[in-house]
C-alpha positions in Angstrom: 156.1 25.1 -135.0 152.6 24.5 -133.4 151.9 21.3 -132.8 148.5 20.1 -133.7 148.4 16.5 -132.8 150.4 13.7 -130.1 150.5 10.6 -130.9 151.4 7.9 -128.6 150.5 6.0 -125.9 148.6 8.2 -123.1 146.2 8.1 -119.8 142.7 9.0 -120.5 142.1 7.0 -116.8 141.3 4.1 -115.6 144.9 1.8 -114.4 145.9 1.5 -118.0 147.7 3.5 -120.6 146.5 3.2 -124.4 147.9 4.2 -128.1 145.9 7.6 -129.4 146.1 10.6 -131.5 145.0 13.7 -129.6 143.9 16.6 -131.9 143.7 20.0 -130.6 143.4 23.7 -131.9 142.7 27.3 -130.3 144.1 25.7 -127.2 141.4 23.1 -127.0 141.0 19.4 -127.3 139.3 18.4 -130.9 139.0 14.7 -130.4 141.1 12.0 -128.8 141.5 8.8 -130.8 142.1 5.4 -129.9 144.4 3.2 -131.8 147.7 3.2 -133.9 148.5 5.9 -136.5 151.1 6.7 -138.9 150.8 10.0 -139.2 153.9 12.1 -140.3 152.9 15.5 -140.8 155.3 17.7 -139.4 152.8 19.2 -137.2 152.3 16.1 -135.1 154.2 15.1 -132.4 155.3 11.6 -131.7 156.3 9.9 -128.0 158.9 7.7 -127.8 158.1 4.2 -127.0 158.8 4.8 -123.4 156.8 8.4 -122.8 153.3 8.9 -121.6 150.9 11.6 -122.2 148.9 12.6 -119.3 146.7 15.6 -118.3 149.1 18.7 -116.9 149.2 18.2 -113.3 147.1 20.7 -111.5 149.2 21.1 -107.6 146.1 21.6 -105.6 147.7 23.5 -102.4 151.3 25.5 -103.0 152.6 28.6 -102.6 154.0 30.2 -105.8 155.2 33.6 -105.3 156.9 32.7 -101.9 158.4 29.9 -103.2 159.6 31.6 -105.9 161.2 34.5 -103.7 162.3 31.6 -101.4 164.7 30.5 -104.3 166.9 33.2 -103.9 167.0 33.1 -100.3 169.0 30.8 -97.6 167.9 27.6 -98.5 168.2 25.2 -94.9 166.8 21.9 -95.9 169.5 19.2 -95.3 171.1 21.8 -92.5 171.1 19.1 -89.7 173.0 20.8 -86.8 173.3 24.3 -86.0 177.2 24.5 -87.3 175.3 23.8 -90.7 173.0 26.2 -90.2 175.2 28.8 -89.4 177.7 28.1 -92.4 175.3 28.5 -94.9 174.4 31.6 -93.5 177.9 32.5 -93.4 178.5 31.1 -96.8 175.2 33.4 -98.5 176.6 36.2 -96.7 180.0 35.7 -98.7 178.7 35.2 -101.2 176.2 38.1 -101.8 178.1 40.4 -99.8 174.5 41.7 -98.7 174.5 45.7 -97.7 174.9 46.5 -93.5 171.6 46.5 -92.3 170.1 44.1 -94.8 167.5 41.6 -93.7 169.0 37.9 -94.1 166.2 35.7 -95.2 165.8 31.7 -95.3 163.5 28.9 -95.1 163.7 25.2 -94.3 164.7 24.9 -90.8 164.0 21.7 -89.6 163.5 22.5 -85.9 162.5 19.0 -84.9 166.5 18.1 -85.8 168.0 21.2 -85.4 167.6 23.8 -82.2 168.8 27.6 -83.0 168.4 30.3 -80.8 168.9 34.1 -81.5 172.5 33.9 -80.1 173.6 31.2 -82.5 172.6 33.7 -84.9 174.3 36.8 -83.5 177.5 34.6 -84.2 177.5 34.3 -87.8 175.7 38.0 -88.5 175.6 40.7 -85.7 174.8 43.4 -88.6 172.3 42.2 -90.2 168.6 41.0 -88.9 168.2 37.4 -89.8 164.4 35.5 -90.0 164.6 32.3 -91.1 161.2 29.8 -91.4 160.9 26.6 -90.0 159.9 24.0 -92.3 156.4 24.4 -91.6 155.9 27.8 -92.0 154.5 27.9 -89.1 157.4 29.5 -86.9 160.4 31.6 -87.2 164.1 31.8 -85.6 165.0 35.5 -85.4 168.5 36.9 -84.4 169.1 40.0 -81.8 169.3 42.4 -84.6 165.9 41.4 -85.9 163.9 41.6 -82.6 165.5 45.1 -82.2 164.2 46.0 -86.1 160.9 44.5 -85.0 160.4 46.8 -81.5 160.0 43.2 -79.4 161.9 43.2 -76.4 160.9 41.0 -73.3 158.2 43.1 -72.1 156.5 42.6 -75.1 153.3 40.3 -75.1 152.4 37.6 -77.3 149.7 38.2 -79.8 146.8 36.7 -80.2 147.0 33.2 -81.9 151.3 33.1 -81.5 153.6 33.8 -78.9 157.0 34.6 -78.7 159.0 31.7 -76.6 162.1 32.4 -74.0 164.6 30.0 -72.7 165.4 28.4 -69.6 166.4 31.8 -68.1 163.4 33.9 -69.0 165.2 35.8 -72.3 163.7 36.0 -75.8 165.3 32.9 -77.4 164.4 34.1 -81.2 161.8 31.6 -81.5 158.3 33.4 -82.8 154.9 30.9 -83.5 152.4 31.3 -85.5 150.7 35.0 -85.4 154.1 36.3 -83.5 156.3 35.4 -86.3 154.1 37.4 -88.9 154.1 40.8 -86.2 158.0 40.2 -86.9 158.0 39.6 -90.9 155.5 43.0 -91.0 158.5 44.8 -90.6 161.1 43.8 -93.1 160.6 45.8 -96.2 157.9 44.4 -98.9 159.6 42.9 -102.5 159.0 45.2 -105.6 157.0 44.6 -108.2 159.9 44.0 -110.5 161.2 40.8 -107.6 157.7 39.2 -107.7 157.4 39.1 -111.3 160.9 37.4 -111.5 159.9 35.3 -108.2 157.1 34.5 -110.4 158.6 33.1 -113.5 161.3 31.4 -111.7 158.9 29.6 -109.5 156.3 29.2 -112.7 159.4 27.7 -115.0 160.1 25.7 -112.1 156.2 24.0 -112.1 156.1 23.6 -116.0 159.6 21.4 -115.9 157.5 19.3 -113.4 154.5 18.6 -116.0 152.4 21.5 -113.8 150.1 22.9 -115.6 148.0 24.2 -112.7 148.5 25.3 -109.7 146.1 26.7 -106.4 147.5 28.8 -104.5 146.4 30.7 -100.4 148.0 34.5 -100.8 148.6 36.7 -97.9 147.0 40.5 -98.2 150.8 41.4 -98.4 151.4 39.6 -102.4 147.8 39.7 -103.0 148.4 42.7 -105.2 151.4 41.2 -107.2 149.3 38.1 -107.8 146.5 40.5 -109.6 148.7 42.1 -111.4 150.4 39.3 -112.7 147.1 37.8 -113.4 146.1 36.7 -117.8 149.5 39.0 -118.2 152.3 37.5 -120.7 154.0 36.2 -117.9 151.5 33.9 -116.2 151.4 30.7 -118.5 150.7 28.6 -115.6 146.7 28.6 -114.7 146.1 30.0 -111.1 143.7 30.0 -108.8 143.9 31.5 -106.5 142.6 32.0 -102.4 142.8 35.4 -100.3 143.3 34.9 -97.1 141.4 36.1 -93.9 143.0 36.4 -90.6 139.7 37.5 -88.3 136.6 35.4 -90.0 135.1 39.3 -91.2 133.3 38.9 -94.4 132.6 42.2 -94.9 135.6 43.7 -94.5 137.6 40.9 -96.6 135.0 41.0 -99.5 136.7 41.1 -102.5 135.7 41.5 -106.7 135.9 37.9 -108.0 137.9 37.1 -111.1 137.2 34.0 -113.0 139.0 33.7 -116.6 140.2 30.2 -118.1 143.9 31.0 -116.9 142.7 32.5 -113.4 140.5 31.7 -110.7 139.9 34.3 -108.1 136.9 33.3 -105.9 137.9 31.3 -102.7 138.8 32.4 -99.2 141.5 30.9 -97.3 141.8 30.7 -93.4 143.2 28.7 -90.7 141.8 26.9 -87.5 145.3 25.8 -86.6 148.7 25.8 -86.5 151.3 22.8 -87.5 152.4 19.5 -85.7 155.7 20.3 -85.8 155.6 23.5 -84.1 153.0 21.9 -81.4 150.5 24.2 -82.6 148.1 22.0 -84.7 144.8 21.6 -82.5 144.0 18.3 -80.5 141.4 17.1 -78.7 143.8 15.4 -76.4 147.2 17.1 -75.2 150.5 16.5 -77.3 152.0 13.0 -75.6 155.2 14.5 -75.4 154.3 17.8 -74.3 150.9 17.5 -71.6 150.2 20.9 -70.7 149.8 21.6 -74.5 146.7 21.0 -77.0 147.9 23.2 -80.0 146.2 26.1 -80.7 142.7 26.5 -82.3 142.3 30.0 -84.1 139.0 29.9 -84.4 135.7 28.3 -83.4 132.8 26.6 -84.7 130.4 29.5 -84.1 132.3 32.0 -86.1 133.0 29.9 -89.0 130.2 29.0 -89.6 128.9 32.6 -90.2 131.7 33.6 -92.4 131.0 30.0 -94.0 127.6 30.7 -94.6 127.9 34.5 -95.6 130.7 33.5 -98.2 128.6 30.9 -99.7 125.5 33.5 -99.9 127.9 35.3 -102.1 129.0 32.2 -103.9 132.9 32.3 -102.7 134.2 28.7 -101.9 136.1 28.3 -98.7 139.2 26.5 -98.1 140.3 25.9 -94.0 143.5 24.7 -92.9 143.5 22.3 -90.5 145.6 19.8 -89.6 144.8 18.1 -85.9 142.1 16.1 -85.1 140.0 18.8 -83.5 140.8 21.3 -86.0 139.5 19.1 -88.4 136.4 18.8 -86.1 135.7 22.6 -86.2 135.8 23.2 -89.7 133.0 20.1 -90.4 131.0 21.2 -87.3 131.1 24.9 -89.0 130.5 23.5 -92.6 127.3 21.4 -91.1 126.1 24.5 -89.4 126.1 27.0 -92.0 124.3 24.4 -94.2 126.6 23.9 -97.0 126.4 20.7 -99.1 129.0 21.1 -101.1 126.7 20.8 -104.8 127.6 23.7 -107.1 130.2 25.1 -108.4 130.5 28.5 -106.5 130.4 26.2 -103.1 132.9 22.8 -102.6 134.6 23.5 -99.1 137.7 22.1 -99.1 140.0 21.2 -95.5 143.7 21.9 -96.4 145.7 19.0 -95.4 143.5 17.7 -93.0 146.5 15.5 -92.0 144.9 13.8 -89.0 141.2 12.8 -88.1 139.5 11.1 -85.7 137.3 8.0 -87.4 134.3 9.3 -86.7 135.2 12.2 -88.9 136.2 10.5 -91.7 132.8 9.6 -92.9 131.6 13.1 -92.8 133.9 14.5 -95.8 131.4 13.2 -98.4 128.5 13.5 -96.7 129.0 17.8 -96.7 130.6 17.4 -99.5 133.7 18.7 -98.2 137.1 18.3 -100.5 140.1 16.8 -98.8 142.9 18.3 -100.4 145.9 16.9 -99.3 149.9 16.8 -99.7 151.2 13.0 -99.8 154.4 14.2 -99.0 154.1 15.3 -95.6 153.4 11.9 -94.6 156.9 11.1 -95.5 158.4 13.4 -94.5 156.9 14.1 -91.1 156.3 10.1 -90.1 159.4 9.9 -88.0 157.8 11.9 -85.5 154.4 11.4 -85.6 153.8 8.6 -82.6 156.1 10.7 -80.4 153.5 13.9 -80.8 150.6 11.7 -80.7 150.6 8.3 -79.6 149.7 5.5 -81.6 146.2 5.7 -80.9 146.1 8.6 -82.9 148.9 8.3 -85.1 146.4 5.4 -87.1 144.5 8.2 -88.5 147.2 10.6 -90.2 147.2 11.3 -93.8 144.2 8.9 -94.0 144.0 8.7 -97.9 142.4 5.4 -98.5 139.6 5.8 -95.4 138.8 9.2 -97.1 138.2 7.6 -100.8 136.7 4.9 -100.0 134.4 6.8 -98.0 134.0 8.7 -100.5 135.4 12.1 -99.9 137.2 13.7 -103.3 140.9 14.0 -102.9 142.3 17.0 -104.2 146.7 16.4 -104.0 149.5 18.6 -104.0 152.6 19.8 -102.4 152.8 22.6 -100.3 156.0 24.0 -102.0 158.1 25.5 -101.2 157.6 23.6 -97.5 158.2 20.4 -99.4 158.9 18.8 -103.0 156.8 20.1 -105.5 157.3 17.3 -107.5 153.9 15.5 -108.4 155.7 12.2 -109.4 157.2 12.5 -105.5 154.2 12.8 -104.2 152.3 10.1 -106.0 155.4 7.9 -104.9 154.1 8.7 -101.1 151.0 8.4 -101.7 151.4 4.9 -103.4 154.0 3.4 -101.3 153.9 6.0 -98.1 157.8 5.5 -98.0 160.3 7.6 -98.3 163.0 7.6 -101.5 165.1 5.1 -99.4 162.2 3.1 -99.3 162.0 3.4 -95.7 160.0 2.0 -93.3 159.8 -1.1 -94.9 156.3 -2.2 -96.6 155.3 1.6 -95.9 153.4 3.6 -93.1 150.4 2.2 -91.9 150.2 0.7 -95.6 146.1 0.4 -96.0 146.3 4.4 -96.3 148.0 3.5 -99.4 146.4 4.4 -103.1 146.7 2.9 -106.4 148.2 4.7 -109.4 145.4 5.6 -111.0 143.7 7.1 -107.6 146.9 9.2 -106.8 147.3 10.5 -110.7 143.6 11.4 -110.9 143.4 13.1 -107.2 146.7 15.5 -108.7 144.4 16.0 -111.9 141.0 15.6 -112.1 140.3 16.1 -108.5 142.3 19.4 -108.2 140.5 20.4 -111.1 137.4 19.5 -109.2 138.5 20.9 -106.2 139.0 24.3 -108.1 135.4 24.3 -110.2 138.0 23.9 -113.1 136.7 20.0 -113.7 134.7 20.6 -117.3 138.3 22.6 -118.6 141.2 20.5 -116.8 142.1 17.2 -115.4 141.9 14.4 -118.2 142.4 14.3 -121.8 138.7 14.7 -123.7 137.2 16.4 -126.5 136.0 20.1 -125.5 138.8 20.6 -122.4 142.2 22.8 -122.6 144.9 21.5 -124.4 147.1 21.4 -121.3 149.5 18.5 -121.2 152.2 16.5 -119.2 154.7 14.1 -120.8 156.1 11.4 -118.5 159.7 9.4 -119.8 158.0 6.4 -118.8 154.8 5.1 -117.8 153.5 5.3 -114.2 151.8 1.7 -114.6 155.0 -0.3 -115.8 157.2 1.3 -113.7 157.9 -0.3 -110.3 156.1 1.6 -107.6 159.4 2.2 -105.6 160.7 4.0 -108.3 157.8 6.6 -109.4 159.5 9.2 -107.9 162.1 9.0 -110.3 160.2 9.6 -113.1 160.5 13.0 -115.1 158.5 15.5 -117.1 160.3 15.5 -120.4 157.3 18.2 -121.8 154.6 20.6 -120.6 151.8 22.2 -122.4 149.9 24.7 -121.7 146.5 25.4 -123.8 148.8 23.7 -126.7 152.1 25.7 -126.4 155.2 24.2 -125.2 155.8 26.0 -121.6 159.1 23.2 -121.1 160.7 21.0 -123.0 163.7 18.9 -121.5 165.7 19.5 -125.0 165.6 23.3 -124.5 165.4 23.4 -120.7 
């Protein structure tokens, strides 16, 4: 049955929630109406006393496809030694019995706990070639087997923007950064079109029983096609949009046809000035505390991005750089001030990808180009612990700077970076609220003035991905004229202790009025 009214209590914004009856048809929003009803027809749908109605999140930085092929890979997170590293591997390969010669794949290393090298791997699966991703993404562990399928030996050099590292005695350890690890994944064999599409429902179901309604997503040349074919099909329900990434700052030769529908967006380049704290590749002005002789490594330079800046906007594609030290952060507003773009219009709005830390003086400058900060709360938590030892605590004051960015007034765009971390919104307003972890650790939170309200995490995960995405007059809050797209919370977000946000759930999802998830049928 099609729903064609909610009634109960639900957040139309401000730090509040408030009894209405929404009214939709055709997938739109007829009217929202304040106040209490009694209306029984069996085509409205009543909240419980204790759930909340609130716009479908809209994750403003994940990626889908790899995520969703990720879930029938190794999974490593919580693998904190290398024994329990290698007996999952050994476990998966029990399980799945996988062919001789078969490429073992995994994700979630967490190589600040856990060191690996190639012969660890050679252990547990001689046969097979075995690449497994760090955390970050950033960097890969690779076994013999794999380094023999990939032609790199130890006369090979490291590529530009990624090298491949060697231990004490001069070998190949297995450990590939940045640009090296991606010369290694070129040569294990490309999904099908039937595994994406299932990668992509899987991960898609997965969003929906979180209340996402939305998602933005960077996509490598290699699932770029997948992604366009999947596009307004039956099996996208989620609305995408959706960035193609350049590796060499070429406009004309990464041009592409832009697609813009109300279910996908397909107008925004993607590239990266950096790498990622973890790895020691994220770009400092100042050398790494704990490692002296390194910086990070900065991909590209003011000079050039600001020419493919300005040529993209001539053509009215938006940009969005990663960037996640302090002087990769500097490059991409030096470029965005140099190829004149003030962020007004809906074809331009930069936007920095995680932007996770600043110097001061660069705070400021967000709003003043008009430059979106989109952000995942959840790295803050999860990477704290090792922040100050990177950086120093001079530096460390400006990471994940949420608060100095809004109140000087920069629009936050939040999500998650799944499948690196939790794609659960609630989990990341929780971080962004309290910046502790689950275990409410450290106590009173991480440099607590970065903290947000409620309301300002909620709307920078709605409205402000919307924004971010030139999606704000069809998504991000519940009004008359925008997509009946829809999230309901088992309790509300503004009675509910701010320790415990995370544990709130998406009990229904809604997706231009049809159910996409319900927790009764799920």
């Amino acid at each position: 049955m099609t729903v064609r009214a909610i009634i109960g209590k639900a957040w139309l914004g401000g730090s509040e929630t408030t009894p209405v009856r929404v009214r939709y048809a055709q997938g739109k929003i007829e009217s929202v109406e304040r106040g209490i009803f009694a209306d029984h027809d069996p085509e409205t749908l009543r909240l419980s006393h204790e759930q909340v109605l609130l716009p479908g999140f809209h994750d403003a930085h994940l990626h889908l496809l790899t995520g969703g092929l990720q879930m029938a890979q190794i999974d490593l997170g919580g693998a904190h030694t290398t024994d329990q590293v290698l007996e999952r591997i050994s476990d998966f390969v029990s399980r799945e019995k996988p062919l001789a010669g078969t490429w073992l794949l995994g994700h979630g290393l967490e190589q600040t706990e856990v060191s690996v090298t190639r012969l660890d791997l050679d252990r547990v699966a001689s046969t097979h070639p075995i690449f497994l991703w760090t955390h970050d993404l950033h960097s890969v562990i690779v076994n013999s087997a794999a380094l023999i399928a990939a032609r790199v030996d130890g006369s090979s050099r490291d590529p530009e923007g990624g090298r491949f590292e060697r231990g004490a005695d001069g070998k190949l350890n297995g450990i590939a950064r940045e640009s090296a690890a991606y010369l290694i994944r070129s040569h294990i064999p490309e999904p099908d079109a039937e595994q994406c599409r299932l990668a992509f429902r899987r991960a898609q179901q997965f969003a929906h029983s979180l209340g996402i309604t939305a998602a933005s997503a960077s996509v490598r040349s290699d699932l770029l096609p997948q992604y366009l074919d999947l596009a307004d099909s039956v099996d996208q329900t989620i609305r995408l949009n959706i960035w193609k990434v350049t590796t060499d700052f070429d406009f004309e030769a990464d041009r592409f046809e832009f697609r813009h529908s109300e279910m996908f967006r397909f107008a925004c380049f993607k590239g990266f000035t950096d790498g990622a704290l973890g790895s020691r590749t994220a770009s400092f002005w100042q050398p790494y505390a704990d490692d002296p002789a390194n910086s990070g490594t900065l991909l590209v330079r003011e000079g050039p991005l600001a020419r493919f800046v300005r040529a993209a906007h001539q053509q009215g594609a938006q940009i969005a750089m990663h960037a996640i030290g302090d002087r990769a952060n500097s490059v991409v507003l030096d470029a965005v001030e140099m190829a004149s773009c003030n962020g007004i219009g809906p074809e331009l709005r930069p936007r920095i990808e995680h932007c996770q830390h600043l110097r001061e003086r660069d705070i400021g400058r967000f709003a003043k180009l008009g430059v979106v900060a989109s952000m995942q709360p959840i790295h803050c938590t999860a990477d704290m612990s090792f922040v100050k030892g990177r950086l120093g605590e001079e530096r460390e004051r400006y990471s994940y700077a949420w608060n100095s960015l809004k109140k000087a007034g920069a629009m936050l765009a939040f999500g998650s970076d799944w499948p690196i971390e939790d794609m659960s919104p609630m989990a990341g307003v929780h971080a962004a609220v309290t910046r502790t972890r689950k275990d409410r650790t450290p106590e009173g939170g991480y440099y607590p003035d970065e903290c947000v309200s409620v309301e300002d995490a909620l709307t920078a995960y709605t409205m402000g991905a919307a924004y971010a995405a030139g999606w704000e007059e069809l998504l991000g809050s519940i009004e008359a004229g925008k997509a009946a797209d829809f999230c309901v919370l088992d309790a509300d977000p503004f009675q509910t202790r701010v320790q415990d946000l995370h544990l709130l759930r998406s009990v229904m999802t809604l997706v231009a009025g049809e159910t996409v998830y319900s927790s009764d049928s799920a």
